[in-house]
C-alpha positions in Angstrom: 10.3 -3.3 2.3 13.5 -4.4 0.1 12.9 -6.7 -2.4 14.7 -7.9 -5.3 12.8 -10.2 -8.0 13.8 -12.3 -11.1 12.6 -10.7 -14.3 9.7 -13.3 -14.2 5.7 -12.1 -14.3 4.8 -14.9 -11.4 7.5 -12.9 -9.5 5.7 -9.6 -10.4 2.7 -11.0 -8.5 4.5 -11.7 -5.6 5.9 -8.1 -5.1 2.6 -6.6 -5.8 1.9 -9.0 -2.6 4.6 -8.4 -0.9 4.0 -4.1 -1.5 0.6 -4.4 -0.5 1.4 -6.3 3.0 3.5 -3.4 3.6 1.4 -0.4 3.1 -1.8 -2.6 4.9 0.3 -2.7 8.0 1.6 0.8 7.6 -2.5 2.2 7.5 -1.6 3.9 4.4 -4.6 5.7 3.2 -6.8 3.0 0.8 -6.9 4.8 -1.9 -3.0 5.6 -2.0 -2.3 1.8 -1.4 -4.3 1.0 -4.7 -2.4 4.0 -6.6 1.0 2.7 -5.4 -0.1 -0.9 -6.2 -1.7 0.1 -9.9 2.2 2.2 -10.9 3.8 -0.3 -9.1 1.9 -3.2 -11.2 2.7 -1.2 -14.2 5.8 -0.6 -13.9 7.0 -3.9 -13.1 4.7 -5.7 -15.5 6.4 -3.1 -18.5 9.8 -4.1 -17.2 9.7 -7.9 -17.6 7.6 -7.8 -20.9 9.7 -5.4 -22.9 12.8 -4.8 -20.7 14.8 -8.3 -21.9 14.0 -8.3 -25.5 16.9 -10.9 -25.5 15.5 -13.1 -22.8 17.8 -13.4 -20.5 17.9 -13.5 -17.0 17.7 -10.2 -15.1 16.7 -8.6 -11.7 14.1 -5.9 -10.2 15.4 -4.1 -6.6 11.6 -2.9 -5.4 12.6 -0.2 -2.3 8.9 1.0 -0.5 9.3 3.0 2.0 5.9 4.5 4.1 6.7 7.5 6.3 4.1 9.6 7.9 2.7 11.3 5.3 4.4 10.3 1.8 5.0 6.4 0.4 8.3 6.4 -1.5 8.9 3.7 -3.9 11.9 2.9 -6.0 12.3 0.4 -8.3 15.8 -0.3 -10.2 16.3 -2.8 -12.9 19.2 -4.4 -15.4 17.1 -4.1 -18.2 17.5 -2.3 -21.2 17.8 1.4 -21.0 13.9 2.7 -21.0 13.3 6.3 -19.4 9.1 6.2 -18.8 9.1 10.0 -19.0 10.2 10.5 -22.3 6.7 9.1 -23.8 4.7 11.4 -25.0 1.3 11.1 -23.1 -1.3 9.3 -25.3 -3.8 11.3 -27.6 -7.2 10.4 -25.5 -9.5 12.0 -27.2 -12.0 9.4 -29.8 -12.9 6.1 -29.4 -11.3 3.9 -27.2 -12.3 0.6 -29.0 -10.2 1.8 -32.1 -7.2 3.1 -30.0 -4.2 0.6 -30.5 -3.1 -1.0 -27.2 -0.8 0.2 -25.1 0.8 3.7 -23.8 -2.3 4.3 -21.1 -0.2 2.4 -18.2 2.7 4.3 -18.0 0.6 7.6 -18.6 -1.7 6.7 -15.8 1.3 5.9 -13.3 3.0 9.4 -14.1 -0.1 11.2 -13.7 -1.4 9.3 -10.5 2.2 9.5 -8.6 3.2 12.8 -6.8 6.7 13.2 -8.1 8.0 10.7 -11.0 12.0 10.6 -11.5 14.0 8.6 -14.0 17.8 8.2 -13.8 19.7 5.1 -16.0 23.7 4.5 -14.5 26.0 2.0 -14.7 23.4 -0.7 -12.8 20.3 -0.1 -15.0 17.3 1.5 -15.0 15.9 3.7 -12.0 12.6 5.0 -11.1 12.1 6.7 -7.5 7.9 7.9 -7.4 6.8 10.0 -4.6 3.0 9.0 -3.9 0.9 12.4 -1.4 -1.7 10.4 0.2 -3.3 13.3 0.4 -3.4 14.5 -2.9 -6.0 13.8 -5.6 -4.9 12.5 -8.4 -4.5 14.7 -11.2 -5.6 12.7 -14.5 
């Protein structure tokens, strides 16, 4: 599946549509469809919140590709420079009610996803995430 998307959240849904047509016709494992679709969500959703803190216009290229034992997906962006694994991963420990919101997405995408690569060139922002549909994921 090649996609590309306006920087719009009604868009976002229709990806996460889109993706999960794919990986249903592919038979990709159920429990891998619902990992790629919770880091793809994610991802994408980050992206057009905080991405265009100058609102304008802008575009998502969504690449997922299922071969027989490994879903790649790639997403690149315009948006401003934002490398997801330079985040230190979120202090879990206490109460959850009092934790501030935010940094749990991103953590949960890098820890679900089999191999998590950043790279930012002259086009933007990109993100290529191996997903094992075999493996468990290691939260």
């Amino acid at each position: 599946m090649r996609l590309r998307i306006p920087n719009r959240l009604e868009d976002v849904f229709l990806a996460l549509d889109r993706a999960e047509g794919t990986l249903d016709r592919a038979e990709v494992d159920p429990s891998c469809r619902a990992d790629v679709r919770l880091v793809l969500e994610e991802l994408l959703v980050n992206t057009v919140r905080h991405g265009y803190p100058d609102g304008r216009d802008g575009s998502i290229d969504i690449r997922l590709e299922v071969q027989a034992d490994v879903v790649h997906l790639e997403l690149r962006d315009d948006a401003m420079p934002f490398d997801p694994l330079q985040h230190e991963p979120p202090d879990l420990p206490g109460d959850i009610a009092r934790r501030e919101i935010g940094g749990l997405g991103l953590h949960l995408a890098r820890s679900i996803a089999s191999d998590f690569h950043y790279a930012r060139d002259a086009h933007g922002n990109r993100v290529v995430i191996r997903f094992d549909p075999s493996d468990e994921p290691a939260l």
